[in-house]
C-alpha positions in Angstrom: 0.0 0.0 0.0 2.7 2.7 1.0 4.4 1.9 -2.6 1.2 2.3 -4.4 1.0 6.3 -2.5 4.7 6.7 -3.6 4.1 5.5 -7.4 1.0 7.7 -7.7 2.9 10.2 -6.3 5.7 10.5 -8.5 3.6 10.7 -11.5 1.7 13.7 -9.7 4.5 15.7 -8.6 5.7 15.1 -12.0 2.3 15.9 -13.6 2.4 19.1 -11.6 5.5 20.1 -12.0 5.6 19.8 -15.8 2.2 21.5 -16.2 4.1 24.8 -13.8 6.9 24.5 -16.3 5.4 24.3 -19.2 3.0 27.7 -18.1 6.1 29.3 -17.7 7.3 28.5 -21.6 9.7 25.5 -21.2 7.9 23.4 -24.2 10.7 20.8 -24.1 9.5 19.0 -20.7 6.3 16.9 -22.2 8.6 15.4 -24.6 11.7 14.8 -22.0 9.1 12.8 -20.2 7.6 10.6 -22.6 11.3 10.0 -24.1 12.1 8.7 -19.9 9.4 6.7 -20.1 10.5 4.9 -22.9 14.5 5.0 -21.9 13.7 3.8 -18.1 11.4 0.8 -19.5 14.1 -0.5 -21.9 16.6 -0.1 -18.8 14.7 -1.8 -16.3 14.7 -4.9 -18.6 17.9 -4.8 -19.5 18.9 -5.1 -16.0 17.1 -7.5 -15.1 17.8 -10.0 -17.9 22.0 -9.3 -16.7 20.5 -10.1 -13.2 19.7 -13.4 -14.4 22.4 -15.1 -14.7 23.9 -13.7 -11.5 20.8 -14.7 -9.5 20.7 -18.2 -11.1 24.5 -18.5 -10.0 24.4 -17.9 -6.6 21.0 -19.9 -5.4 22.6 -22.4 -7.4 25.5 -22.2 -5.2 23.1 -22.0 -2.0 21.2 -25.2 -2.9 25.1 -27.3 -2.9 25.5 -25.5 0.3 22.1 -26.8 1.8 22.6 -30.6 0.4 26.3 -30.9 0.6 25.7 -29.9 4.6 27.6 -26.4 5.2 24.3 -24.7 5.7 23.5 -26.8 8.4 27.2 -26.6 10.3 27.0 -22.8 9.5 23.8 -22.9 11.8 25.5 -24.9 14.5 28.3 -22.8 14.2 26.1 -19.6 15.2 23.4 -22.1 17.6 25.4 -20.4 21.2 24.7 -17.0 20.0 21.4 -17.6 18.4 19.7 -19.2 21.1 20.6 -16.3 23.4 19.1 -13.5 21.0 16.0 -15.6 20.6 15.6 -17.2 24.1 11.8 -17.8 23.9 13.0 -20.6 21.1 13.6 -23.9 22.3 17.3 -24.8 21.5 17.5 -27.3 18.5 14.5 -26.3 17.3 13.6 -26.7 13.6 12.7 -23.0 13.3 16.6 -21.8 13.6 17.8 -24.2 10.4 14.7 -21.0 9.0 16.0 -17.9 10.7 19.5 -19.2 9.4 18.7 -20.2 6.0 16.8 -16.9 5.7 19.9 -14.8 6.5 22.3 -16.9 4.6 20.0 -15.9 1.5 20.6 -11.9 2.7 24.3 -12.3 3.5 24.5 -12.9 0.0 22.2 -10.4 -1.5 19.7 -12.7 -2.9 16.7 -10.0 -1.8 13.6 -12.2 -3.3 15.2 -15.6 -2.7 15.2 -14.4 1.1 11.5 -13.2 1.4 10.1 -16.9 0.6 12.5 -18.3 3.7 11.8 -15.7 5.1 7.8 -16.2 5.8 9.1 -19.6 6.5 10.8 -18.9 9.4 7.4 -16.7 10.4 5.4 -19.7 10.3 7.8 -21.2 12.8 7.7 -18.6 14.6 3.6 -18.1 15.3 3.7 -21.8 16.1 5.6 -20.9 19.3 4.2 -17.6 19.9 1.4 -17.4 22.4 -0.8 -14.7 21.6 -1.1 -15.0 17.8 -2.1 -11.7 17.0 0.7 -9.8 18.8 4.5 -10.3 17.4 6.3 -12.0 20.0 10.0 -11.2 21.3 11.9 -13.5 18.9 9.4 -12.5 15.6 10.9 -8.7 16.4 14.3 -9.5 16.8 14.1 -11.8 13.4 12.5 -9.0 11.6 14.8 -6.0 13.1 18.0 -8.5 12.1 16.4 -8.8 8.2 15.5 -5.0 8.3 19.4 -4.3 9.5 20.6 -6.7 6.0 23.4 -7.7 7.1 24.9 -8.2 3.5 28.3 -10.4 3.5 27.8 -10.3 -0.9 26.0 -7.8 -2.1 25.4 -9.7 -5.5 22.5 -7.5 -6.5 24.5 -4.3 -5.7 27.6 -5.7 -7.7 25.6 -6.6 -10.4 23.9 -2.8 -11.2 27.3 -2.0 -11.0 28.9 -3.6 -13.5 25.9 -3.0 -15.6 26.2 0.2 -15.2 29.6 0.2 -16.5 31.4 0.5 -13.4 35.3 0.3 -14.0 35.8 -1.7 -10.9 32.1 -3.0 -9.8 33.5 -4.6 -6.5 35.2 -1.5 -5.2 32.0 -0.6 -2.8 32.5 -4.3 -1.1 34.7 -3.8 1.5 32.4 -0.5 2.5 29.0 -2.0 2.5 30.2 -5.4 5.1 31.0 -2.7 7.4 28.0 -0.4 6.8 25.8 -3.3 7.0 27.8 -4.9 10.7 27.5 -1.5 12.0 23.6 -1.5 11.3 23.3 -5.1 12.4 24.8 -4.6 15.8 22.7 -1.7 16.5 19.8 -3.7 15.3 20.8 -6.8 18.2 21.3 -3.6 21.2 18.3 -1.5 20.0 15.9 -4.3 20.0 18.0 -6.1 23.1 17.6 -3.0 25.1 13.3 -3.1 23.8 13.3 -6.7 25.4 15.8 -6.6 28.2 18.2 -9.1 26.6 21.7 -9.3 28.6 24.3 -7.5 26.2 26.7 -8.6 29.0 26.3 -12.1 28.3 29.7 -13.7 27.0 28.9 -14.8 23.8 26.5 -12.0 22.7 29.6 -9.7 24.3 32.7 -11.5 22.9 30.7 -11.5 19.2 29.8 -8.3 19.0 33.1 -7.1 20.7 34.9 -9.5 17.5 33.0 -7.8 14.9 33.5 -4.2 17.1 37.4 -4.7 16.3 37.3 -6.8 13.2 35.4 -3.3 11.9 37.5 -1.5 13.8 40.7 -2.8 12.1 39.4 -2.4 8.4 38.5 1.2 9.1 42.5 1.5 10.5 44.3 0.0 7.7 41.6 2.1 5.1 43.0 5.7 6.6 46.5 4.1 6.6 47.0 3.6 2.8 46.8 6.0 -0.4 43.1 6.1 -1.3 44.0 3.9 -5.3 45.8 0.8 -3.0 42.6 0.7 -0.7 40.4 0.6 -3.8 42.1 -2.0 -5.5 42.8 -4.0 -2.4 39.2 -3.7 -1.3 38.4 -4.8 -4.8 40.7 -8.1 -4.6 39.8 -8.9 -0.9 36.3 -8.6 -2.5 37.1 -11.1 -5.4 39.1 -13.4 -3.6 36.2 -13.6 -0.8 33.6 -14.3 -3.3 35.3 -17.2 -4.9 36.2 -18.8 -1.6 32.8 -19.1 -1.0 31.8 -20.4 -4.4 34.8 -22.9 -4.0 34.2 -24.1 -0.2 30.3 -24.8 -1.3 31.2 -26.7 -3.8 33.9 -28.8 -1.8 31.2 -29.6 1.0 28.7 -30.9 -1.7 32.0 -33.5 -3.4 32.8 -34.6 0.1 28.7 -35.0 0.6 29.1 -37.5 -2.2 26.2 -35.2 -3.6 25.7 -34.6 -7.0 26.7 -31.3 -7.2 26.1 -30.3 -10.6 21.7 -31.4 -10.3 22.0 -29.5 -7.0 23.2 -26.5 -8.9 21.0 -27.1 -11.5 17.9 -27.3 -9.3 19.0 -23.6 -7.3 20.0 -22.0 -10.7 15.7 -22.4 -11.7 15.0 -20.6 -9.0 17.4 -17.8 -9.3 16.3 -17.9 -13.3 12.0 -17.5 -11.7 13.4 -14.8 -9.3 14.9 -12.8 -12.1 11.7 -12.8 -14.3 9.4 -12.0 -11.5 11.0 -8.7 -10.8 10.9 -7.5 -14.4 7.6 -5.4 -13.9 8.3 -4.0 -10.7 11.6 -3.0 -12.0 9.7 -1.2 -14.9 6.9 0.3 -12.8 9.8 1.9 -10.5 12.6 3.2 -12.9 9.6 4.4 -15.2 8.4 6.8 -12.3 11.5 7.8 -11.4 12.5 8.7 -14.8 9.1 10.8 -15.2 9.9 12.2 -11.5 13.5 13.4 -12.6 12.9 14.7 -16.0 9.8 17.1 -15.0 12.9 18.5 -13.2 11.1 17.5 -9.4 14.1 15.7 -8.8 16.3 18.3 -9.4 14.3 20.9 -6.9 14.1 18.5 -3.9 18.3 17.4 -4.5 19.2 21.4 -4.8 16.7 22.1 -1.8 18.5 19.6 0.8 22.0 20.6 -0.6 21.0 24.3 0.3 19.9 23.6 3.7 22.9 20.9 4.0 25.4 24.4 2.8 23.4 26.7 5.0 24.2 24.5 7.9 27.7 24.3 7.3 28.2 20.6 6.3 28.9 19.2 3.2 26.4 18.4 0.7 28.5 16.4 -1.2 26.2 13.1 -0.1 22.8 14.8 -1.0 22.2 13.5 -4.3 22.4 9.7 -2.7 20.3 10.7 0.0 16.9 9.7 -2.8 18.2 5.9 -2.1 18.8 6.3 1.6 15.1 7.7 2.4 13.4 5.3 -0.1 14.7 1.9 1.3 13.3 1.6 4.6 9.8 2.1 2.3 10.3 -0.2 -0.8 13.6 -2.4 -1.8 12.7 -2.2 -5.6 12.3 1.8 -4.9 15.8 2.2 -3.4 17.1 0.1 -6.4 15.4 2.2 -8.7 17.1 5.5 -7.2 20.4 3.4 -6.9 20.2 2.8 -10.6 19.1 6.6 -11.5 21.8 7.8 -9.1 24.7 5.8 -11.5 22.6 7.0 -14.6 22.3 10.6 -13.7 26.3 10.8 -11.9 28.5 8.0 -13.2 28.7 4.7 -11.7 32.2 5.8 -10.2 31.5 8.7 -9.1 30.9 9.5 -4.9 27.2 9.9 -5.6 27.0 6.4 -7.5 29.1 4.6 -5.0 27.5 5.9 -1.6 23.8 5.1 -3.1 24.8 1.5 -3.7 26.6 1.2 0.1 23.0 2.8 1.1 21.3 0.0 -0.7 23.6 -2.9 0.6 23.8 -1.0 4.8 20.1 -1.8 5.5 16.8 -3.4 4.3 13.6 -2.6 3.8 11.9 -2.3 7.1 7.8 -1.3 6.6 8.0 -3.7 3.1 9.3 -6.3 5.6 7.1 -6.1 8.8 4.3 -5.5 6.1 4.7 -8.9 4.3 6.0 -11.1 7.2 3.4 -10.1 10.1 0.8 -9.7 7.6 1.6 -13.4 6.7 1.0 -14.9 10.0 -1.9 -12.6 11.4 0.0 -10.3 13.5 -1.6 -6.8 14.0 0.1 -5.7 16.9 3.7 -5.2 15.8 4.8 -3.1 19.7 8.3 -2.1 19.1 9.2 -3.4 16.3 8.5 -0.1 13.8 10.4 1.8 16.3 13.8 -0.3 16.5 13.5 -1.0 13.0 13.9 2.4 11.6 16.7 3.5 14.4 18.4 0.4 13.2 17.8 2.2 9.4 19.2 5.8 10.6 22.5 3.9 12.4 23.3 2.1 8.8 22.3 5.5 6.8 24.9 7.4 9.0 27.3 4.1 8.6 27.5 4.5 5.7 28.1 8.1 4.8 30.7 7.4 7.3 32.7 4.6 5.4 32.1 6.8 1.7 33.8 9.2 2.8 36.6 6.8 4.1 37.0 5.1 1.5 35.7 7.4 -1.7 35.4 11.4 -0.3 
């Protein structure tokens, strides 16, 4: 519902705008708009038949990982600190193999492979929850922890990028992990502190301590370095990560004695259905955008905020991103939209392009999210979960202007 308001709005603002312009003798903004139209449409599917291939790739890769076993040690692995952010779960119950599955499909940027896991992993959740049409304890923490997308590959991101012609695609890696850790440990202390969790309990202290340094470190060593060797070690940290992962997937599936290449197979449909399905709301997005920006509405609201920005005394160097920062708590198909339009409109390489895509890889989209998964399950009483959703959006928005600037101001 809130993406139908913001559709209809663009083409009204636009409509408006256009009609004040055109009163005022500028007779080249009708045609400007239909020619968007046309342009966005044509780019919306472009992308999203270069996102295919990508998409069948990695859930491809996932399904190995889920037969060959990894999956499965993964969630051991993380069972000590899971069952103490979720302790109205049962320990070994089935629901975690969900929750885990679900945020191995965001740690790699696979947006609509996650949503069907996801509502899983809901379903699991209402079974044990007591009063069905209130969100218990561990459904908040689970949403908060999707809405914070904690993004270890940002596949999608990468993808735009290079399809964008990006000279070095994975250059924004390195910057979105710690945009999106930053926003996923606020996530686990905002909603802790909501629930009265023990922060102070070793495991939940000694992980989030780890990542606290582990971020900590990378941040060192990026102001340490000339601004080109961080880039293009970021960007072969990046590459050399990425394959690992391919490579260690498929190693568990040999030594599964699975056959790796059906499992593959099998995944790779899915990414392949994924990809399709998001063709029209690709082209409903970039095509109301496009109308947005060329009635010149675009241009008023960027050159408003970077006025008040200047008037203040900061720099307003991060305005123009901000479009992608504001729309992704709302809609994850919006924020790409404005990722996409940012590249367009500044250059893939350029400070604008780069911060809108770590704002599209720091956090995820929180009202689309609670929408979707309570409104699976029944839930009408959400309690806190709006509220330390978005402050876990505003810690990963200011993360990451943070880290561009680090690494690309």
């Amino acid at each position: 519902m809130v993406l139908n308001y913001i559709w209809i709005g663009f083409f009204a603002i636009a409509f408006i705008i256009a009609i004040i312009q055109l009163a005022m003798g500028n007779t080249d903004v009708f045609p400007a708009i239909m020619g968007s139209t046309f342009d966005s449409a044509k780019t919306a599917f472009e992308i999203s038949i270069g996102l295919t291939g990508v998409l069948s790739l990695w859930m491809g890769v996932m399904k190995i990982g889920e037969r060959g076993g990894l999956v499965d040690k993964l969630a051991r692995f993380l069972s000590p600190l899971m069952v103490r952010l979720f302790p109205e779960i049962p320990a070994g119950h089935p629901v975690f193999g969900h929750i885990f599955m679900n945020f191995s499909a965001n740690m790699l940027g696979l947006d609509n492979a996650a949503t069907p896991l996801g509502l899983k992993a809901m379903e699991g959740l209402q079974e044990l929850n007591k009063k069905k049409d209130t969100a218990s304890n561990a459904m908040i923490m689970f949403l908060v922890l999707n809405t914070s997308g904690l993004t270890l590959i940002p596949v999608s991101v990468l993808v735009y990028r290079a399809q964008m012609g990006a000279a070095q695609p994975t250059d924004v890696f390195i910057p979105i992990l710690i945009a999106t850790t930053i926003a996923t440990l606020a996530g686990i202390i905002i909603t802790s502190l909501y629930q009265h969790i023990n922060l102070f309990n070793r495991v939940i202290l000694f992980t989030m301590l780890g990542l606290c340094l582990l971020l900590s470190g990378i941040i060192w060593a990026g102001t340490q370095v000339e601004r080109e060797t961080l880039n293009t070690w970021s960007t072969v940290i990046a590459n050399v990560l990425l394959f690992s992962i391919i490579m260690a997937f498929i190693l568990f599936g040999v030594r599964k004695k699975i056959n790796v290449y059906e499992a593959f197979i099998e995944g790779a449909k899915g990414g392949f259905e994924t990809a399709v399905r998001i063709i029209p709301y690709l082209v409903a997005i970039l095509v109301s955008i496009g109308v947005f920006r060329a009635s010149g509405a675009m241009d008023f609201i960027i050159d408003g905020l970077g006025r008040l920005v200047t008037w203040c005394g900061g720099n307003a160097d991060y305005v123009a991103a901000l479009p992608t920062a504001l729309m992704k708590p709302l809609s994850g198909s919006g924020a790409r939209g404005m990722m996409i339009d940012a590249m367009q409109t500044y250059g893939a390489d350029s400070f604008v392009g780069r911060l809108s895509c770590i704002f599209q890889g720091a956090t995820d989209t929180t009202f689309y999210i609670l929408a979707v998964y309570f409104g699976s399950v029944g839930v009408r009483n959400t309690r806190h979960a709006v509220s330390a959703g978005l402050l876990t959006d505003l810690c990963g928005v200011i993360a990451a202007m943070v880290v561009a600037y680090i690494f690309f101001g």
